[in-house]
N, C-alpha and C positions, 0 to 999 in steps of 0.2 A: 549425454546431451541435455540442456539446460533447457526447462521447460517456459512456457513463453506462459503469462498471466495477465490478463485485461481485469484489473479490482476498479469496481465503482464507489467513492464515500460520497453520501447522498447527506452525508451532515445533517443540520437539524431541518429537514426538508422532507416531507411525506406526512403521509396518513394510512391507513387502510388504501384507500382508491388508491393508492399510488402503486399498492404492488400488482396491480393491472398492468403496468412498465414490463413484469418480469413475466408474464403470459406474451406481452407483445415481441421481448428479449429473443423466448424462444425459436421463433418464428426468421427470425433475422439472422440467429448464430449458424456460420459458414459451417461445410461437412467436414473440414481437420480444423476442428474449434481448438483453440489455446482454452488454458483455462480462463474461467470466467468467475472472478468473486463478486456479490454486492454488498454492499455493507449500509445497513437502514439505519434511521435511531433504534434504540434499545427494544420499543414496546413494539415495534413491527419484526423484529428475530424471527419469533414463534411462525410466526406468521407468514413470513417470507420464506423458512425453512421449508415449510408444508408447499407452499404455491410451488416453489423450486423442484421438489421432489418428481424422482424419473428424469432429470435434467442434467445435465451436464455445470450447469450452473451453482457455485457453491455461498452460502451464505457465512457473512462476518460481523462483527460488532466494528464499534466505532474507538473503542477504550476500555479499558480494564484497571480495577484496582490491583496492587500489588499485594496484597493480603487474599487470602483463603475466603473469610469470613469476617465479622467483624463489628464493630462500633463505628459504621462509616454510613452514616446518613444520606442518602441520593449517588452512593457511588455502585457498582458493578459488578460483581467479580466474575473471573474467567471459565470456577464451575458456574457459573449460573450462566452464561454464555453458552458453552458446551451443552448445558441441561437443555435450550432453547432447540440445539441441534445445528447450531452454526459450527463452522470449525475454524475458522480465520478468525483476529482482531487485530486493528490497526494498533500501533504503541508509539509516544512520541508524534504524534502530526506536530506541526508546528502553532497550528491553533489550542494545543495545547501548552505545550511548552509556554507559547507568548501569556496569552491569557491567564493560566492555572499555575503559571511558572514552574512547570515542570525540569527538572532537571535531569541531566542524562545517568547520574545511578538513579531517578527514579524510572526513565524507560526501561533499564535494564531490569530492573524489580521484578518490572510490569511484565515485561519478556520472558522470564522464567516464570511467571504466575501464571504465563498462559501457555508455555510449556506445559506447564505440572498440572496441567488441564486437558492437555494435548490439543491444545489449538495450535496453531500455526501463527506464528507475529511478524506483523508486516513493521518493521520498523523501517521511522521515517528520518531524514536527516534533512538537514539544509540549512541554507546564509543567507542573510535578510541582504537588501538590499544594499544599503552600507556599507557592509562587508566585500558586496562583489565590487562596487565601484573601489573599493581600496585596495583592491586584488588581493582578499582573504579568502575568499575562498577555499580554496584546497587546506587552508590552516585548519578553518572552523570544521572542514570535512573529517579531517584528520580527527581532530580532538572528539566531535561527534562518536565517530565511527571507535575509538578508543574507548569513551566512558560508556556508551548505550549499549554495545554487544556483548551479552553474556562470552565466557570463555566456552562453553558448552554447547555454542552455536552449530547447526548442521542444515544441509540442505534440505530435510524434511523438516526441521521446526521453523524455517524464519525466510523471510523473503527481506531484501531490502529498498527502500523506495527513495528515491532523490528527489526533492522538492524545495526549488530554488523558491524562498519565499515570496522573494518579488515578483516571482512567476503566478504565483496561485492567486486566481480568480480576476488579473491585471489585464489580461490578455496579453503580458511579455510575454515571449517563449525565446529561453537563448539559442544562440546560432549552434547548428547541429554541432561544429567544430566545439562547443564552449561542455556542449552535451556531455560528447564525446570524451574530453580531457577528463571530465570529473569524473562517467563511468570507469575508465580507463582506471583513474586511479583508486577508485575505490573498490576495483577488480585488485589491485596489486595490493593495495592494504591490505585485504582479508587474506590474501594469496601468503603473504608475509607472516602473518599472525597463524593461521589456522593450516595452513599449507594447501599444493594444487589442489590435489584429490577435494576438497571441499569447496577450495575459493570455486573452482570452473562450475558447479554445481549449484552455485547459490542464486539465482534469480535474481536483476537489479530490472529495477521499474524506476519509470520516469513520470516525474510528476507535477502539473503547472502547466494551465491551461492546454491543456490535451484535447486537439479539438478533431473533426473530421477529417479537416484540410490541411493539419498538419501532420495528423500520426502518420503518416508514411514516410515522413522527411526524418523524423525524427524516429522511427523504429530502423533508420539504416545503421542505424549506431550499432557494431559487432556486440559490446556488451551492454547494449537496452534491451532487456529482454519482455518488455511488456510496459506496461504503463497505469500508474494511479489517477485515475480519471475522477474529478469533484464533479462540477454543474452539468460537463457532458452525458453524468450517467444516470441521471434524473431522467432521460428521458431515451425508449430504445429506439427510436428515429434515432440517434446522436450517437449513443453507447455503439450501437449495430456496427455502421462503418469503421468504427474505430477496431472493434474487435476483428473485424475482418482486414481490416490492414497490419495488424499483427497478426493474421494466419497467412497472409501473402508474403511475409520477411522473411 
């Protein structure tokens, strides 16, 4: 049975006082809690780990370098993530990708470096706006889900997360049907490549603007199995509900 996952990325958003959120988290997370990630910037890990602690709540980074160590000025790597006591990192958002132009052999890098760390990688996929009015989608899925997934992939290193660009932080959310088809298919892709025994295993989270009032509409989807929550999880008024309507699916 595929385990349901509510991950919060709080982006470059926080301070100290903020992980006061994850004292008030606690209090709010239902009695059969799906798992619950947060993922802070960098210099609140340590820090979030500790608050977390006795919780059911697990913490993550936001990115990872694909190097061990290194000559890499202001970048991260996945042991020093790990050291922190987090066990998750996201790889591929698409704020990266766009921004840092990252390409999908570098998520995948990123993916086995945080493997060989034993974290766990939320790797992220998605089509800009463009693409979906041109009805590319499922192409760009396809190629995505092709270059960024190690061959090595398993249900215990890597979660995957769908995030329609034009969704994230727009207030779009596609029609559950639109959801649907791209889970749908990117359950048979993996299915294809890695076979059942692992495709049925893998955790697929939906991502782009994830809000109270919709996650319910949107966790009826058979293969959404949680959700990558951005601005909602800044705050556990917001986060709470949401987690709770993926322990009611």
């Amino acid at each position: 049975m595929r385990r349901k996952l509510a991950a919060g990325n709080w982006k470059m958003n926080g301070t100290a006082a903020s992980l006061a959120e994850l004292e008030a988290l606690k209090s709010l997370l239902p009695a059969d809690t799906p798992d619950v990630v947060i993922c802070p910037p960098a210099p609140l890990l340590f820090r979030a780990t500790q608050a977390a602690k006795g919780t059911s709540i697990r913490i993550g980074a936001q990115d990872c370098h694909m190097q061990a160590s290194g000559a890499f000025t202001g970048d991260i790597s996945a042991d020093m993530i790990a050291d922190t006591g987090a066990t998750y990192v996201i790889v591929g958002h698409s704020e990266r990708r766009e921004a840092h132009e990252e390409r999908d052999r570098d998520v995948r890098k990123k993916a086995k470096s945080a493997w060989a760390a034993d974290l766990t990688a939320i790797i992220c996929i998605g089509e800009t706006l463009e693409d979906h009015e041109a009805n590319n989608t499922l192409d760009i899925i396809a190629g995505q889900l092709a270059g960024s997934l190690p061959g090595e992939m398993t249900p215990t290193n890597t979660v995957i997360a769908y995030e329609p660009i034009w969704a994230i932080g727009t207030g779009k959310v596609p029609t559950l049907d639109q959801i649907v088809e791209v889970h749908d298919f990117i359950r048979e892709r993996i299915t294809t490549r890695y076979g059942a025994p692992v495709a049925e295993l893998i955790p697929l989270l939906y991502g782009g603007s994830v809000k109270p009032d919709n996650a319910a509409m949107i966790f009826q989807a058979e293969n959404v199995d949680g959700a990558l929550v951005g601005g909602a999880s800044l705050k556990a008024a917001d986060f709470g509900p949401i987690i709770s309507a993926l322990a009611k699916s």
